[in-house]
ZADO-1210 file (C-alpha; in nm, 4 decimals, padded with zeros to 6 digits):
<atoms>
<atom x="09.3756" y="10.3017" z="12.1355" code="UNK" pos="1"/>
<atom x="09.4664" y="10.5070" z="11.8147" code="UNK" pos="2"/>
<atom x="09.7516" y="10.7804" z="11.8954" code="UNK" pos="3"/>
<atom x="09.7328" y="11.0774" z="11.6674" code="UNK" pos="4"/>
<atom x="10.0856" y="10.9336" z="11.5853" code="UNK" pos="5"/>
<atom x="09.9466" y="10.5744" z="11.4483" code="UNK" pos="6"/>
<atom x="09.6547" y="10.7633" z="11.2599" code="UNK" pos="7"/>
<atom x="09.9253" y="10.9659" z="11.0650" code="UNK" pos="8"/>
<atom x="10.0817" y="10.6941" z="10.9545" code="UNK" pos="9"/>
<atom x="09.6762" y="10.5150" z="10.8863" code="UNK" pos="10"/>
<atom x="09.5920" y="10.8553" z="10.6792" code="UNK" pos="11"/>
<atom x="09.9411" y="10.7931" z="10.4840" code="UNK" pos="12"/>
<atom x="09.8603" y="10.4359" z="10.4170" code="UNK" pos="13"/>
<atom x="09.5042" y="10.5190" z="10.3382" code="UNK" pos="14"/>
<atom x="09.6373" y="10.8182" z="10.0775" code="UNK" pos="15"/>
<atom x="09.8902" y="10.5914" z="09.9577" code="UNK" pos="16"/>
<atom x="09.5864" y="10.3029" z="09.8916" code="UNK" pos="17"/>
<atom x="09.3554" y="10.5821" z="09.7468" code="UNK" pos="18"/>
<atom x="09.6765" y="10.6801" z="09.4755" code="UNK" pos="19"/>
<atom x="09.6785" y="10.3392" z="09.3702" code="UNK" pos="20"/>
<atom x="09.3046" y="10.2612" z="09.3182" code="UNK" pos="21"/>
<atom x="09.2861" y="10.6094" z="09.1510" code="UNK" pos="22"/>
<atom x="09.5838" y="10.5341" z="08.8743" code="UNK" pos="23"/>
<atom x="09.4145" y="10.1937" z="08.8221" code="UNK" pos="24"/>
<atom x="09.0631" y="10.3200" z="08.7771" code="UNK" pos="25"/>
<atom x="08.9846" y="10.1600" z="08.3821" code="UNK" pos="26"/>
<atom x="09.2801" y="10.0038" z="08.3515" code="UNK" pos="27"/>
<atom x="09.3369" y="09.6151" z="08.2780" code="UNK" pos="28"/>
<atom x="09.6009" y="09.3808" z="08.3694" code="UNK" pos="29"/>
<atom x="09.7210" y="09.4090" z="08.0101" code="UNK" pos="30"/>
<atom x="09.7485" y="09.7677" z="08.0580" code="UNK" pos="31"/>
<atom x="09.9508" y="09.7792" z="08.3671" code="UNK" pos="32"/>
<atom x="10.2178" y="09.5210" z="08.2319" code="UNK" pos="33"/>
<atom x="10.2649" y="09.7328" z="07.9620" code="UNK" pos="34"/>
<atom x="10.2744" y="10.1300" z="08.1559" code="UNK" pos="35"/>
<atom x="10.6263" y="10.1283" z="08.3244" code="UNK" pos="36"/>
<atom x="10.5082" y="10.4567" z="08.4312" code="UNK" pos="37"/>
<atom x="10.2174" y="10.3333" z="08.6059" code="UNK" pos="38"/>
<atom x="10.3740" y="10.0804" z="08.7683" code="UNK" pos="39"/>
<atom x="10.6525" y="10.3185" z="08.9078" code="UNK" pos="40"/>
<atom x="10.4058" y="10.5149" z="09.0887" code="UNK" pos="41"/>
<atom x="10.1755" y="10.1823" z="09.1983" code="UNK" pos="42"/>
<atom x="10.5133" y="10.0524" z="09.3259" code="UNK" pos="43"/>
<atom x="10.6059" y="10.4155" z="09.5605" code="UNK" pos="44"/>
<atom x="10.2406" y="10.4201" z="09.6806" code="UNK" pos="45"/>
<atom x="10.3368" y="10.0192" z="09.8104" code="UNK" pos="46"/>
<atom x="10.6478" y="10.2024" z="09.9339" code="UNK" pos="47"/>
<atom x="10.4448" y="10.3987" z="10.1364" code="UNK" pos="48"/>
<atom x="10.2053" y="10.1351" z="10.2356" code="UNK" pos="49"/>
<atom x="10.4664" y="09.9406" z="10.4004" code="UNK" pos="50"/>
<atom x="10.6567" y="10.2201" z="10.5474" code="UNK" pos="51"/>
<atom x="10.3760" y="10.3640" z="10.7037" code="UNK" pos="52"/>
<atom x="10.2493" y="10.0578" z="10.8534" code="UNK" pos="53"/>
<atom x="10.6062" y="09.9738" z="10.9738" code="UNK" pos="54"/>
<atom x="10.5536" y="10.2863" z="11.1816" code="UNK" pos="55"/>
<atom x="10.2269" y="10.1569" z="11.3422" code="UNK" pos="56"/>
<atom x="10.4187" y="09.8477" z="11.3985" code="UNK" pos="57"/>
<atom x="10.6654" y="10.0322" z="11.5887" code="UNK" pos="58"/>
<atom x="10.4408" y="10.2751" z="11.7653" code="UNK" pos="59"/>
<atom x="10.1774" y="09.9872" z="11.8900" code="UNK" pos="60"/>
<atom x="10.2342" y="09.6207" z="11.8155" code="UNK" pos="61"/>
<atom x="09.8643" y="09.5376" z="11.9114" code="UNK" pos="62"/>
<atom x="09.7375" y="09.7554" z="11.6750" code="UNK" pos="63"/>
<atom x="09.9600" y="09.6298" z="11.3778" code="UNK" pos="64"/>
<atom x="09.8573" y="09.2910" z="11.4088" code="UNK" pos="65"/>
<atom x="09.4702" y="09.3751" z="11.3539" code="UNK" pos="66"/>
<atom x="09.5984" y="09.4925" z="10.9913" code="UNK" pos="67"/>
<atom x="09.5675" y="09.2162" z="10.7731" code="UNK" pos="68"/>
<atom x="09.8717" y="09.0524" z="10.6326" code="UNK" pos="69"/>
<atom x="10.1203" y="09.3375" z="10.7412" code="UNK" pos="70"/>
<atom x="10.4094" y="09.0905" z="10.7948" code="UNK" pos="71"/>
<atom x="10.3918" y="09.0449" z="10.3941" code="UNK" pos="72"/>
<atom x="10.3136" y="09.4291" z="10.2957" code="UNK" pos="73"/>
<atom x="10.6258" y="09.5128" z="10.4689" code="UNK" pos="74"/>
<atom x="10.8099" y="09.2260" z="10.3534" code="UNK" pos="75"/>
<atom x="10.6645" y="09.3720" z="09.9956" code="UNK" pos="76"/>
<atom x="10.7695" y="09.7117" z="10.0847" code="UNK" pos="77"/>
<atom x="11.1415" y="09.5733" z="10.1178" code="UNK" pos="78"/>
<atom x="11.1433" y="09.3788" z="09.8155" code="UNK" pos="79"/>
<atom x="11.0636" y="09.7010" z="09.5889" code="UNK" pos="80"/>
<atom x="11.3222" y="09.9098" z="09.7955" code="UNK" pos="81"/>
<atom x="11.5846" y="09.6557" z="09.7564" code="UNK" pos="82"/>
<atom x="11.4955" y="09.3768" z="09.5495" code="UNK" pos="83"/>
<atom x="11.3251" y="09.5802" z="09.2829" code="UNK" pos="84"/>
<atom x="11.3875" y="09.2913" z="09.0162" code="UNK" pos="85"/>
<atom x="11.1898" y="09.0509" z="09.1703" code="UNK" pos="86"/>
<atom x="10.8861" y="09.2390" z="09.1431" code="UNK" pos="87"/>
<atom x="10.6506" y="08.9980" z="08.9593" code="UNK" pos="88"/>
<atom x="10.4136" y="09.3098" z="08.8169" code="UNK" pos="89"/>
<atom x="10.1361" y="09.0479" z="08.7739" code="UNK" pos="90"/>
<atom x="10.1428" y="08.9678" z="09.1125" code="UNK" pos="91"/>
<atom x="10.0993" y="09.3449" z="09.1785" code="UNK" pos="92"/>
<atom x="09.8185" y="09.3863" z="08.9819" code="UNK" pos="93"/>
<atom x="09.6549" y="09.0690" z="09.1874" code="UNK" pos="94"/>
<atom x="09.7046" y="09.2306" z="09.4750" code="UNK" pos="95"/>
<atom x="09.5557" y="09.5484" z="09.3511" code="UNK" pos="96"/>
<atom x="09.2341" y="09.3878" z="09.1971" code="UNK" pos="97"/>
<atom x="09.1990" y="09.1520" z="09.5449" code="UNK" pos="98"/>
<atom x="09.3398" y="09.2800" z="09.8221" code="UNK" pos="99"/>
<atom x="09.3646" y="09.6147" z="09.8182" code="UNK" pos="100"/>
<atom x="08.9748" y="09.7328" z="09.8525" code="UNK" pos="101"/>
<atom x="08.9702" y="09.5343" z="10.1942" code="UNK" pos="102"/>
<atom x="09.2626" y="09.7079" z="10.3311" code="UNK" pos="103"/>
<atom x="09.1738" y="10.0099" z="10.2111" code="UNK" pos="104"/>
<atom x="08.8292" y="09.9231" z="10.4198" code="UNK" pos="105"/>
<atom x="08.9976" y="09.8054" z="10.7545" code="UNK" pos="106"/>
<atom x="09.2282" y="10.1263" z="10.7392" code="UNK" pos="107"/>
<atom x="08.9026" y="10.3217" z="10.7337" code="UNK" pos="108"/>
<atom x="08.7718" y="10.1508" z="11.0224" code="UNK" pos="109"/>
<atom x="09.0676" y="10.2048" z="11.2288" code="UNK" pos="110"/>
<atom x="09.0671" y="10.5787" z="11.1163" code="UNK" pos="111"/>
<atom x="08.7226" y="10.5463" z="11.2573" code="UNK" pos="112"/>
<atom x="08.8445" y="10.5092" z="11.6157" code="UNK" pos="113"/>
<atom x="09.1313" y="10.7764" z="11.6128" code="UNK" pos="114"/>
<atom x="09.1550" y="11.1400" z="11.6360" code="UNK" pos="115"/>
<atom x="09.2444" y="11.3727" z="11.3613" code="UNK" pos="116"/>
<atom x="09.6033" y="11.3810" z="11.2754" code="UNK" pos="117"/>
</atoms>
C-alpha cells in the first residue's frame, strides 16, 4: 500500500523526472556536453531522484524494490553528492534519452495507487 508519506516522496521523484525531460526537450547529446548549466540542474533533479526514492526505501522496502534499478539511482545520487568528478555526462545523457521515460511511467503508476499527498 502507498502511504501519503511514500507518494510525497513519488510526486518529488516524478517533479524531479518532469524538470529533467523539460530542460532536455530539443536538445542533443552535443548540446548537453557542452551547457554546464544544464547539466547542473539535470544533475540536482538526479539529486532529488535518488533522495526521494531513498525515502521510499526507508518508509517501505517492498515498495522500493518494484522501482526499477533503485539500488543504482541511489548509488547515482551519491556519486553526484560526493563523487561529483566521476560524473561521465555522456552517461547522463544515456540515461536521460533511455531510461528515464520508463521511470517516469512506473512512478505514474504507483502514483496511481496512492492518495494525494
Amino acid at each position: 500500500m502507498i502511504t501519503a508519506q511514500i507518494a510525497r516522496y513519488l510526486w518529488d521523484a516524478r517533479t524531479a523526472i518532469d524538470d529533467i525531460l523539460q530542460f532536455t526537450t530539443g536538445k542533443n547529446r552535443d548540446d548537453y556536453l557542452a551547457d554546464r548549466l544544464l547539466q547542473a540542474a539535470v544533475e540536482r533533479e538526479f539529486q532529488i531522484i535518488g533522495e526521494a526514492f531513498a525515502g521510499v526505501r526507508r518508509l517501505d522496502p517492498t515498495v522500493a524494490a518494484g522501482i526499477p534499478d533503485l539500488p543504482r539511482i541511489i548509488a547515482f545520487r551519491n556519486v553526484v553528492v560526493h563523487a561529483y568528478s566521476a560524473i561521465d555526462d555522456g552517461l547522463v545523457w544515456q540515461i536521460i534519452e533511455t531510461k528515464l521515460p520508463d521511470l517516469r511511467a512506473h512512478v505514474e503508476r504507483l502514483l496511481g495507487t496512492a492518495p494525494p499527498p
